[in-house]
C-alpha positions as CSV (number, residue, x, y, z in Angstrom):
1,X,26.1,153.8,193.2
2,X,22.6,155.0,192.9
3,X,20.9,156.1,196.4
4,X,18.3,157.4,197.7
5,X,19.5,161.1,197.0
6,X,18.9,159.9,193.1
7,X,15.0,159.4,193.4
8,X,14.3,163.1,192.3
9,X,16.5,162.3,189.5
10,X,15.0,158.8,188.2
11,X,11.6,159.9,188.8
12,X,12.4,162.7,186.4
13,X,13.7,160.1,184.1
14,X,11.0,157.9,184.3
15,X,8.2,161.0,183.4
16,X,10.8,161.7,180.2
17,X,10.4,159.0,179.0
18,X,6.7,158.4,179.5
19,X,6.5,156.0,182.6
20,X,3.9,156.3,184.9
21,X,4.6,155.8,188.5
22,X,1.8,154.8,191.1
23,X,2.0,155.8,195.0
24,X,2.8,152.6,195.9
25,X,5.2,152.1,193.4
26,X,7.1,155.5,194.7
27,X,7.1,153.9,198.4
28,X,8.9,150.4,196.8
29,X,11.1,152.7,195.1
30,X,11.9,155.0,198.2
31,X,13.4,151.8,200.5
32,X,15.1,150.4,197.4
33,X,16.7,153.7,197.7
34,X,17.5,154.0,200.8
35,X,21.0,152.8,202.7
36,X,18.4,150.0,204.7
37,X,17.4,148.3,201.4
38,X,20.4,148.7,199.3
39,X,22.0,146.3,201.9
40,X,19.9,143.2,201.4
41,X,21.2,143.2,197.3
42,X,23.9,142.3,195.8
43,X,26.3,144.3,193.6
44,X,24.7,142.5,190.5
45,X,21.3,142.8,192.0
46,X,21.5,146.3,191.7
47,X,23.0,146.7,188.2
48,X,20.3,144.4,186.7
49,X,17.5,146.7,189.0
50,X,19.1,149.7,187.5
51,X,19.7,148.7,184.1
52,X,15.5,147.8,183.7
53,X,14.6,150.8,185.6
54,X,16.7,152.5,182.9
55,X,14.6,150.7,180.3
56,X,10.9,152.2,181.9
57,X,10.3,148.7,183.1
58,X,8.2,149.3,186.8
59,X,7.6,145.5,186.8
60,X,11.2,145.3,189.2
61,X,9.7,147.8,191.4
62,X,6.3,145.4,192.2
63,X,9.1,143.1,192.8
64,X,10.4,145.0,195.9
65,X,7.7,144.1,198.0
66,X,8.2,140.4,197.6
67,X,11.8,140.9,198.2
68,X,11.0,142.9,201.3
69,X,8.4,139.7,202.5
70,X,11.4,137.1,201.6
71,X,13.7,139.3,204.0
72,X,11.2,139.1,206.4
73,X,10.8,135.5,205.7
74,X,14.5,134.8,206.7
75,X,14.8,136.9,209.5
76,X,12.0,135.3,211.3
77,X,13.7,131.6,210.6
78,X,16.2,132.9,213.1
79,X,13.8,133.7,215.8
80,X,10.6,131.2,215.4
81,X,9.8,132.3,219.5
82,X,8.9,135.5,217.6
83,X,6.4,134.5,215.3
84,X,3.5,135.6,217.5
85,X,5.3,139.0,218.6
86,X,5.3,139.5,214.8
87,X,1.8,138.5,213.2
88,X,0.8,140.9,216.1
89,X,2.6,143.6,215.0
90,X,2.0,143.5,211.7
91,X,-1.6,143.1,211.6
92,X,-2.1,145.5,214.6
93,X,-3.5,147.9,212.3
94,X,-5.5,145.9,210.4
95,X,-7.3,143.7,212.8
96,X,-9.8,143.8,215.7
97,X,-9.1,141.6,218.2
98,X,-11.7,140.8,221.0
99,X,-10.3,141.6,224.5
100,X,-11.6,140.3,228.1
101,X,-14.1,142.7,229.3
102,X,-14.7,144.9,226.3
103,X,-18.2,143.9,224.2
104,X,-17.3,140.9,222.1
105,X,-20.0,142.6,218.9
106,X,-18.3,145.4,217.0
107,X,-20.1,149.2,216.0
108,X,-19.6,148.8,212.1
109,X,-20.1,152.5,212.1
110,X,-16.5,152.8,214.1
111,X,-14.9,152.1,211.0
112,X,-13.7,154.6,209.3
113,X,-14.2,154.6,205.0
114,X,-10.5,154.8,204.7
115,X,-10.4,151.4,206.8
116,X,-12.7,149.7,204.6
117,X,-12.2,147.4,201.8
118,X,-14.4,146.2,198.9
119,X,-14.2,143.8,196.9
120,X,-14.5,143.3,193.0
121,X,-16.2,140.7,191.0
122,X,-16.2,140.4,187.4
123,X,-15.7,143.9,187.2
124,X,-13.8,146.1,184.6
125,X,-11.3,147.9,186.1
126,X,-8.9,150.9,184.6
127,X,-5.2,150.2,184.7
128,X,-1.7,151.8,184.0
129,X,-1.9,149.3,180.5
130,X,-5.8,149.9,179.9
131,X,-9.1,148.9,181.2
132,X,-9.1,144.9,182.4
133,X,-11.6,142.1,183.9
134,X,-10.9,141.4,186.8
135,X,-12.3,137.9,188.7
136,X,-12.8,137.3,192.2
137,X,-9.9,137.5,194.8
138,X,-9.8,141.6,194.4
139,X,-9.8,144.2,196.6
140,X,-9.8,148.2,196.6
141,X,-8.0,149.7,199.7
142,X,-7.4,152.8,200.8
143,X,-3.4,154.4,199.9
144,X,-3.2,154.4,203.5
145,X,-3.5,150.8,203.8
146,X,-0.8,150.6,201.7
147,X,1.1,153.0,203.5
148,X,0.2,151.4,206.9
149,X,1.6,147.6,205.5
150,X,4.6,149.3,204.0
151,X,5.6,150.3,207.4
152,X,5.2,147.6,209.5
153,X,7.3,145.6,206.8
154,X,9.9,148.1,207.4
155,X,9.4,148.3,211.4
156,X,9.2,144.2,211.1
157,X,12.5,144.2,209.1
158,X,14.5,146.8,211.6
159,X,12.8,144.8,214.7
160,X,14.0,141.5,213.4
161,X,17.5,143.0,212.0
162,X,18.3,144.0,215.8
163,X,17.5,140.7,217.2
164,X,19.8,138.7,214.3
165,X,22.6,141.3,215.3
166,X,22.1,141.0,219.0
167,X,22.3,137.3,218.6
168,X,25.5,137.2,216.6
169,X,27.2,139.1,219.2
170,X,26.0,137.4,221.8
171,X,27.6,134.6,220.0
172,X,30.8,136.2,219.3
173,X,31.1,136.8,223.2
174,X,30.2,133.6,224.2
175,X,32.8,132.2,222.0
176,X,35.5,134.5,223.6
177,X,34.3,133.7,226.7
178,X,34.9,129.9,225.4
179,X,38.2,130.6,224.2
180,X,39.3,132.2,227.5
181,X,38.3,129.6,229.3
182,X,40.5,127.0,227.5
183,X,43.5,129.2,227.5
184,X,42.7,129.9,232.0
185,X,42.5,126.0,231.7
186,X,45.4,125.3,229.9
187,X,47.1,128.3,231.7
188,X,46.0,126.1,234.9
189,X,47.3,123.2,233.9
190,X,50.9,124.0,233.0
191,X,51.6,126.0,236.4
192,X,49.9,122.5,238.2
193,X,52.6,120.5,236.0
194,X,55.7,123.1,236.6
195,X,54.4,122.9,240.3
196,X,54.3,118.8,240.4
197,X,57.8,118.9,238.5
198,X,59.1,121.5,241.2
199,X,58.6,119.3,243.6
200,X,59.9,115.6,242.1
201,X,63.0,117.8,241.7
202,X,63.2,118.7,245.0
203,X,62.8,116.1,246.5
204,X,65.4,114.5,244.2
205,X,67.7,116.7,244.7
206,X,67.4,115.9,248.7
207,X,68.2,112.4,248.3
């Protein structure tokens, strides 16, 4: 089973045989890895992942990141009191909100150039497969915007992980505390009927 102690070794395989491997690509790569993402695929899942990566194809590792957002997805079906918690933490980094008591108009000079983002139009761009045109609905962000999103997907995942597992045994006990309930019930009701029948017999016995 490949792990995360393999990366050194696949990132050595992928520069032998000529793959390039972007930053963001190496973050994907690094939860895929790890013993926190290996446990949302299946056996098969990971052959097939394995078997492409083997082949030089990085398209599966852009695929990781939609994984990670469909895991995230799921979780939050389970806790839809939470969806406000979580746009909040995800975006904390990435958006100014206005707050009572603090000027409502923003110093554009408190950015920082890292923070900024620009936007392409029509522009030729150089790629991993070549130079490409690119139309609007592009960006260029800083690698710690990537870096930044990366980790509050993975903060977003453990967060909502802890709350699916806190609920399923909060479930289990409220079943056992179900289940001793009917057997205290039941338990109840036989020493009522032994004590009902104690007594007709008794009293029977008497006459």
């Amino acid at each position: 089973m490949f792990g995360i102690d393999n990366f050194p070794a696949i990132l050595e395989y992928l520069v032998k045989i000529g793959v390039n491997v972007t930053e963001k690509q190496l973050i994907l790569l690094k939860w895929r890895l790890s013993p926190e993402g290996q446990k949302y695929y299946t056996e098969q899942e990971n052959v097939e992942f394995y078997e492409a990566l083997s082949k030089g194809d990085t398209e599966v590792i852009d695929l990781i990141q939609n994984k990670k957002q469909e895991i995230i997805d799921d979780l939050l079906l389970l806790k839809q009191t939470l969806l406000s918690l979580s746009i909040i933490g995800l975006c904390f980094s990435l958006v100014s909100c206005s707050t009572p008591g603090l000027p409502q108009r923003l110093d554009e000079s408190s950015i920082k150039e890292k923070e900024r983002t620009y936007q392409l139009e029509n522009q030729q761009v150089k790629t991993e497969d070549g130079i490409k045109e690119v139309d609007n609905g592009w960006y260029i962000v800083h690698k710690d915007f990537i870096n930044i999103f990366n980790e509050n997907q993975d903060n977003l995942i453990k967060s909502l992980q802890y709350i699916k597992d806190s609920k399923e045994t909060t479930n289990k006990l409220e079943k056992k505390i179900n289940i001793l309930y009917g057997v205290s019930g039941c338990s109840v009701l036989i020493i009522l009927i032994g004590l009902i029948v104690s007594i007709l017999v008794f009293f029977l016995r008497r006459k």
